[in-house]
Steps between C-alpha positions, in 0.01 A plus 500: 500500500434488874129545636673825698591656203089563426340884555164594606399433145578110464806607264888471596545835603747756334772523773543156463578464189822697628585195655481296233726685274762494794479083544556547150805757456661320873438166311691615164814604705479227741487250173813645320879527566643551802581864422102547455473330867746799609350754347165402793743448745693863446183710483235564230271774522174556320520821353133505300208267388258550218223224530171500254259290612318337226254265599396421887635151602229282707627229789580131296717251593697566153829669523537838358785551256768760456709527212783731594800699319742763519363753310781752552863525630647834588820547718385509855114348470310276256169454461285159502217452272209261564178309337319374745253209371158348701497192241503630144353863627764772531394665841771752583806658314793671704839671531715551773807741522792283742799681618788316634579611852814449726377398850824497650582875382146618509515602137369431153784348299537479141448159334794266438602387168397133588208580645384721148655203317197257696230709471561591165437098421121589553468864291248502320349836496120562415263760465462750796197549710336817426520719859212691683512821537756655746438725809741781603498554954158409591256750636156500566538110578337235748734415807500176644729408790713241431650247776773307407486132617760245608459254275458759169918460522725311273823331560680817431362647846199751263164508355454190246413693167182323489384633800507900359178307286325405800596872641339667202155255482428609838521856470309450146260279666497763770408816266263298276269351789478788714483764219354359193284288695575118337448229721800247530345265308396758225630393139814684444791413293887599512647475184780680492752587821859594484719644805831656544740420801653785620646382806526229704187488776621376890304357771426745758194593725436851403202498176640535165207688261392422160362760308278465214332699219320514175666594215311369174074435483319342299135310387588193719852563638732705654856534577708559850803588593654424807809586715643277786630743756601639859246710601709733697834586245242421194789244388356292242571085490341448192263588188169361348281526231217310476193455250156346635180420306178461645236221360281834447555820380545753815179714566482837580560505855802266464658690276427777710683343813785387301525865398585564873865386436598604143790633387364502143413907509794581756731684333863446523 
């Protein structure tokens, strides 16, 4: 854990947990066979993440533990499973969807038969995470202009994955505080996010826009869904659902102001 890591709340905050199950999957291929090495050095792209967060993790000098696995192998992506442990207390589960990608030729590429061979040495499938519910083209949502900084890119020359997290909090952050009317330091919980990549996001000085709505309600929580895009072409980078819980149930008038951007009685 680093003290940086730590929201408005005193907790590590969600986004970086994203960073932790990188160290982790970079760490895995860094740690195996020379073809594993390769398979960094050609090109990986994340294709998805599905991260439940199951406990909030407060600042110790204790190391935070990550058990990790392949939990599936298909022919041109596999998908990383992870357990990730504050002492004896499970904290976070997670998935993410990898696609091998040919940096030379600008393509995906299929995986080779040694590099299915090495990954297949830590299969060991387990039970799926259950998924929140799904949003069609968002209408109706909350815009928030997005600007793209110079050090939000990777080695590959794009967007780190873990930076679309930070991307969504602050359009969430965004909607909640100036809509529903929680202060920062409010007691809110995210305990379930998961976000498809699309396409890769460049640096550039024109605003990207994240768009954001609500698509499930309930006692204490609520879902979004969110979209990554270009404002102009409506090209969309990327896809998010995530599930919040308040320490309260919502009142009236919060309910109310959430209501401003569902999608829940839009029909198709």
């Amino acid at each position: 854990m680093r003290w940086g890591d730590m929201d408005a709340q005193g907790h590590v905050n969600n986004a970086a947990y994203v960073d932790y199950l990188q160290e982790a999957r970079v760490g895995f291929l860094l740690s195996g066979p020379p073809a594993l090495h390769q398979l960094l050095d050609s090109g990986t792209l994340v294709v998805s993440h599905q991260l439940e967060y199951l406990r909030p993790i407060i600042f110790s000098e204790r190391p935070l533990i990550i058990n990790l696995w392949v939990d599936a192998i298909g022919g041109s992506r596999f998908t990383i499973g992870y357990e990730l442990y504050d002492g004896d207390n499970l904290a976070a589960r997670a998935r993410t969807g990898v696609a091998p990608f040919d940096l030379a030729g600008n393509a995906l590429r299929r995986l080779t038969a040694e590099e299915r061979d090495l990954l297949g040495r830590a299969l060991a499938p387990a039970e799926p995470l259950r998924a929140p519910p799904r949003a069609g083209l968002l209408r109706n949502d909350h815009r928030y202009p997005l600007t793209v900084r110079w050090s939000d890119l990777d080695s590959y020359g794009h967007v780190n994955n873990v930076k679309y997290y930070d991307y969504i909090q602050e359009a969430r952050i965004d909607l909640i505080t100036s809509t529903v009317g929680w202060e920062p330091e409010a007691v809110w919980m995210v305990v379930r996010q998961d976000l498809e990549y699309l396409r890769p996001i460049d640096f550039r000085t024109e605003q990207y826009e994240v768009g954001t709505a609500v698509v499930a309600l309930g006692s204490r929580s609520f879902t979004l869904a969110a979209e990554i895009r270009d404002p102009a072409p409506r090209t969309v980078f990327a896809t998010a659902r995530t599930v919040v819980v308040g320490e309260s149930p919502l009142t009236a008038d919060q309910r109310s102001a959430l209501d401003t951007w569902s999608m829940i009685s839009l029909s198709p």
